[in-house]
Structure formats: structure tokens, C-alpha cells
C-alpha positions in Angstrom: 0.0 0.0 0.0 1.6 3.6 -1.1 2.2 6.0 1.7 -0.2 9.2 0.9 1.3 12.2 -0.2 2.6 14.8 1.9 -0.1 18.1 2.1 1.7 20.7 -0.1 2.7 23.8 2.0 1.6 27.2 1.4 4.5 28.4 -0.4 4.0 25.6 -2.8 0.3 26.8 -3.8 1.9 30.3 -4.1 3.9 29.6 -6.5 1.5 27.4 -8.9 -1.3 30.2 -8.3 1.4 32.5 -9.4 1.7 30.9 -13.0 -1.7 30.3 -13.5 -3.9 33.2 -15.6 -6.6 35.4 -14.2 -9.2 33.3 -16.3 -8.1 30.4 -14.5 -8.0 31.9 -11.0 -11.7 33.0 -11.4 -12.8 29.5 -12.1 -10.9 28.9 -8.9 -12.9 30.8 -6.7 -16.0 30.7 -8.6 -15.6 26.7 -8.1 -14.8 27.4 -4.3 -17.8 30.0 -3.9 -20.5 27.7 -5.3 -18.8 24.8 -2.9 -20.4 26.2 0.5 -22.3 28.9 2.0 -19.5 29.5 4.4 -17.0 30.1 1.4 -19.8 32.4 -0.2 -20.3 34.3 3.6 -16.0 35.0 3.2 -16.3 35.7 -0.4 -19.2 38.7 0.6 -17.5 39.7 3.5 -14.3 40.2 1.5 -15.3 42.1 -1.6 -18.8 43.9 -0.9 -17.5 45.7 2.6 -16.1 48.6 1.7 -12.4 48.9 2.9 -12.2 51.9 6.0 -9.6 54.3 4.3 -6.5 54.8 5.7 -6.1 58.3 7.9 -3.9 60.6 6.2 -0.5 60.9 6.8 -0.3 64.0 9.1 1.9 66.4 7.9 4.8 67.8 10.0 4.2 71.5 11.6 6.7 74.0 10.1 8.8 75.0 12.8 8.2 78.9 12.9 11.5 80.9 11.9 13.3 82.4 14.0 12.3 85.9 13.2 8.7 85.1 13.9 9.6 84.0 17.3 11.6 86.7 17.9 9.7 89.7 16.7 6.6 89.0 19.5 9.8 89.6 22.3 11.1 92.7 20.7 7.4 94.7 20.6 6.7 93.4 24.2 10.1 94.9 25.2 9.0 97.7 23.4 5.5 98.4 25.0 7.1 97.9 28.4 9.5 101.1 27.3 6.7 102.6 25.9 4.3 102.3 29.1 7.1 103.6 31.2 7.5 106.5 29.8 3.8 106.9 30.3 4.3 106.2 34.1 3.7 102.5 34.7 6.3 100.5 36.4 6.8 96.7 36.7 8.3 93.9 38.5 11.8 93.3 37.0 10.9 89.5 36.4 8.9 91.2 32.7 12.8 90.9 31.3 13.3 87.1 31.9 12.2 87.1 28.2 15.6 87.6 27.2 16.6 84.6 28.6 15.5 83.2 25.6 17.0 85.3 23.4 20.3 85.0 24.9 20.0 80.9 24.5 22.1 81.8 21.3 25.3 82.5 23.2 26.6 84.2 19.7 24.1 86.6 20.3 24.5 86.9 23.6 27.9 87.7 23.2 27.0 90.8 21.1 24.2 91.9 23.6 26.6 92.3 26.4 29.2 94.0 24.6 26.2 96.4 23.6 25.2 97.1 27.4 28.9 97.2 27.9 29.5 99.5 25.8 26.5 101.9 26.6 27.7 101.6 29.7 31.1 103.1 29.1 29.5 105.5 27.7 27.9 106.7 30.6 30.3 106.6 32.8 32.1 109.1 30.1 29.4 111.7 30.4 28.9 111.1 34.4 30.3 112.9 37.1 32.5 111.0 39.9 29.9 109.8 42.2 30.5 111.8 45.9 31.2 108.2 47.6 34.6 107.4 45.4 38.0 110.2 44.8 38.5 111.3 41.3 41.3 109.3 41.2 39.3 105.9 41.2 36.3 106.9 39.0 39.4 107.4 36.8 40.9 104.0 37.1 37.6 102.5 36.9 36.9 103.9 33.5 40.5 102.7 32.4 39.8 99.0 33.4 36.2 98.7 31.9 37.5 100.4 28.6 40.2 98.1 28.4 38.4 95.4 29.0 35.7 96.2 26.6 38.3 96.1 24.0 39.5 92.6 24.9 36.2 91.7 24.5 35.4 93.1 21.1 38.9 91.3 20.1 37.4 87.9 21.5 34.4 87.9 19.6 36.4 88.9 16.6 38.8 86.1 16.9 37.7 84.0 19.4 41.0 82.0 20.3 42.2 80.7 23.7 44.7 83.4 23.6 41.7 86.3 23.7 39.7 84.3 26.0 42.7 84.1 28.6 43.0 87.7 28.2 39.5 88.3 28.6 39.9 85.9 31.8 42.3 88.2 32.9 40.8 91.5 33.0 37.6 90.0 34.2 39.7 88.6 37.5 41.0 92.9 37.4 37.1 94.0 37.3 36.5 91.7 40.0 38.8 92.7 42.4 37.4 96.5 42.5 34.7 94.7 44.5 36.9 92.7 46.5 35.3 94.1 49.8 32.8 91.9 52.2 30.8 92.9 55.3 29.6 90.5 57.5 26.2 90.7 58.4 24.1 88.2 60.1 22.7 86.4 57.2 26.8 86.0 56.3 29.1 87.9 54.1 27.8 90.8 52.0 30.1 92.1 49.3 30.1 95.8 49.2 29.4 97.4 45.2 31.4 100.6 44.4 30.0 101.1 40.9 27.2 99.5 39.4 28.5 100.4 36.3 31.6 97.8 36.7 30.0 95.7 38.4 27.8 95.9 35.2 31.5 94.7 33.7 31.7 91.8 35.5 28.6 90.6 34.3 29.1 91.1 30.7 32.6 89.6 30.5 31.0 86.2 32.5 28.7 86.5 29.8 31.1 86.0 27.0 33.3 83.2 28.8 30.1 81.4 30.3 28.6 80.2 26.5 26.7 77.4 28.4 25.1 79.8 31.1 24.4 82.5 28.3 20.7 82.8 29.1 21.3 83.4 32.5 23.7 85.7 32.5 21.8 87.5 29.4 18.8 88.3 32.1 21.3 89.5 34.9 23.1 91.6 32.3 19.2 93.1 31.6 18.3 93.3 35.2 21.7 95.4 36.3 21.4 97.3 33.4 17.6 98.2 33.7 16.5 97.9 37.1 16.1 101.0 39.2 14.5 102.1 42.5 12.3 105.2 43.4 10.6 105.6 46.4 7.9 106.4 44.9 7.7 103.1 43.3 10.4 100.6 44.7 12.7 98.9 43.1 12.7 97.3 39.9 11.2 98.4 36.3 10.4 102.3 36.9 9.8 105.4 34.6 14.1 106.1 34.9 14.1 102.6 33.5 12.2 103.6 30.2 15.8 104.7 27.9 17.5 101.0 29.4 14.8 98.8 28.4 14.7 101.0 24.7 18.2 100.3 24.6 17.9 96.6 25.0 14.9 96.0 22.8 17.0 98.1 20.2 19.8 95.9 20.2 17.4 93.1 19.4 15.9 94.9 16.9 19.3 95.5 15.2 20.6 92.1 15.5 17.4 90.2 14.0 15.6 92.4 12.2 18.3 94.8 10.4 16.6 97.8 11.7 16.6 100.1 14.3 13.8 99.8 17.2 12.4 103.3 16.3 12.4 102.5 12.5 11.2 99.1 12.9 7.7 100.1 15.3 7.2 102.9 12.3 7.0 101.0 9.7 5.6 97.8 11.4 
């Protein structure tokens, strides 16, 4: 007696399917259809349903450009300058929107050579403040000019050689402060100018890339922040020109225009 014949596997009756004609496959299932109702039940099921259509890919959101995240920072800063010279003042927190925009530590670098620079120049056209001799209001004006210029050189050509140099008038514009009091809450370090201390900030700025935000907003803050006892400390009517200054800079740097130019023909 002959041993039956092995069941032929799937891929077997692929491949003869394969070679046979379309004529021929129609008599296949129309022979299987009229075989049993179940076989006409899958036959129905499978060709009259209708097939669900697939969703639609979902297309990617275009990342806005960085202009069009930018300009909504530069008109705030530019309303809060506006409203202060109308008499409003604010908490200085309103300026922790340029921690964002110092994330870009190239940018950063040029916003506190800005403020470092407009600094200078104040300290040009003020008189010697009462609390400090002629003699050091001079020397303080020689150190932050010189090291504004090591920091112009730096971003220039920004090569360890610079960057020591810029380490090593930053460790001079620390030392004017080198002074602590202790009080009970513990050592207080006593500030002779707010203008180099101002300085300080902006050369930790351009050594610190990684902390660029941070030291973006406390660049602002110093720069911006004043107190009247009328209003206390922080963003005040005498802080109008600072905060102009700073949305100016931004306005330059992004948009190619000045602040002024920019709101008129915005």
C-alpha cells in the first residue's frame, strides 16, 4: 500500500497560483464559492464591505522661523519702554524674556558688549559719584574700557589666547569689589560702581557660553533695574531709555533695523 502524499505547504500553492492566468483563477474561486455557503459568507465579507480608508499621513508642523519668534519679544520689550515713559512701572521679572533670546550664546555675546558698551558711555558723560575720589572713577573707567576692547577682540577672533585675556581683566574687574561685610545672614560684598560691576557681568557672559541665558537676564536686570521711592525697586519710569536700549539691540541684530524704524514701519 503507497504511503499518501505529503499536504503541499503554502509556499508551494503560491507559486502554482502564481503561474496560473486570471481566467483560471476566477474559475478557482468561482468553483470554491458555489462549494459552500461558508466560502460564499468570506467571499461577501471580503469584496462587498467597503475597505475603512486609511487616515492621512499627518503632515509635520513647520517650525516657525526664527524671526517670527523673535519679533513677539522685541514689541513686548517695546511696550514695556513705551508704558514707562507713560508712568507705569513693573516687577523686573517682565525681562526674563531675554533669557530666551540669549540661549544663542553668539548673540549673547554681542548683547553684552552692547550694554557694555553703553555703559562706558555713561560713565564718560557722568560725574564722579561723591562716595569714590576722582582718582578711582578714573581707574575704573581705564579697566572697563580696556576690558571692553579685549572683548570686542574675543568675539572677533575668538581664540584661547583672547579668551585668557579676557579671563584676565575679568579677575581685574573683579577685584574693584573685592570688599565683604559681614552681616548676620553672612558675608555681604560691598558694590562701588554699578557700572563695573555691570562689567563683570558682561565679560562672565562672554566666557560662560553654556550659562548665556542666564547671564543674558542678569546683564538686563543690572542694566535696567532701578528704584524710586515712589515706586520701589525694579522696572520704573528712569528705567524707560534702558529697556529701549535693550529691545533696540534686538531689533538690530534680528531684524536689520533700528527699534524706532522698525515700530514705524511695522
Amino acid at each position: 500500500m503507497a504511503s499518501p502524499k505529503p499536504s503541499a505547504s503554502w509556499q508551494d500553492m503560491r507559486r502554482l497560483l502564481a503561474s496560473k492566468s486570471k481566467n483560471e483563477l476566477l474559475n478557482l474561486i468561482r468553483d470554491l464559492y458555489v462549494l459552500t455557503t461558508d466560502n460564499q459568507d468570506f467571499v461577501h465579507a471580503q469584496i462587498l464591505t467597503p475597505k475603512p480608508k486609511a487616515p492621512k499621513a499627518r503632515q509635520p508642523k513647520k517650525s516657525p522661523s526664527s524671526t517670527s519668534k523673535v519679533v513677539p519679544k522685541i514689541r513686548q520689550l517695546a511696550t514695556i519702554a513705551r508704558e514707562l515713559r507713560a508712568g507705569a512701572s513693573f516687577n523686573i521679572t517682565r525681562l526674563t524674556t531675554l533669557k530666551s533670546l540669549c540661549e544663542d550664546a553668539t548673540a549673547a555675546a554681542r548683547f553684552a558688549l552692547h550694554l557694555a558698551q553703553l555703559t562706558y558711555r555713561r560713565m564718560q558723560e557722568k560725574a564722579c559719584p561723591f562716595h569714590l575720589d576722582p582718582q578711582q572713577w578714573e581707574y575704573y573707567k581705564q579697566v572697563v574700557d580696556e576690558a571692553i576692547r579685549q572683548m570686542q577682540r574675543y568675539i572677533e577672533h575668538p581664540t584661547h589666547e583672547a579668551a585668557d585675556l579676557v579671563q584676565a581683566w575679568l579677575s581685574d574687574v573683579r577685584a574693584i569689589h573685592n570688599t565683604y561685610r559681614n552681616q548676620a545672614w553672612g558675608p555681604v560684598r560691598i558694590i562701588h560702581s554699578t557700572e563695573v560691576l555691570m562689567i563683570e557681568y558682561a565679560l562672565s557672559c562672554l566666557l560662560q557660553p553654556t550659562a548665556s541665558a542666564d547671564w543674558g537676564y542678569h546683564l538686563a536686570r543690572q542694566y535696567a533695574e532701578r528704584y524710586n521711592s515712589r515706586y520701589g525697586t525694579g522696572l520704573i519710569p528712569e528705567s524707560a531709555p534702558m529697556v529701549e536700549d535693550i529691545a533696540d539691540l534686538w531689533c538690530q541684530y534680528h531684524l536689520g533695523k533700528p527699534l524706532r524704524e522698525w515700530l514705524h514701519t511695522s
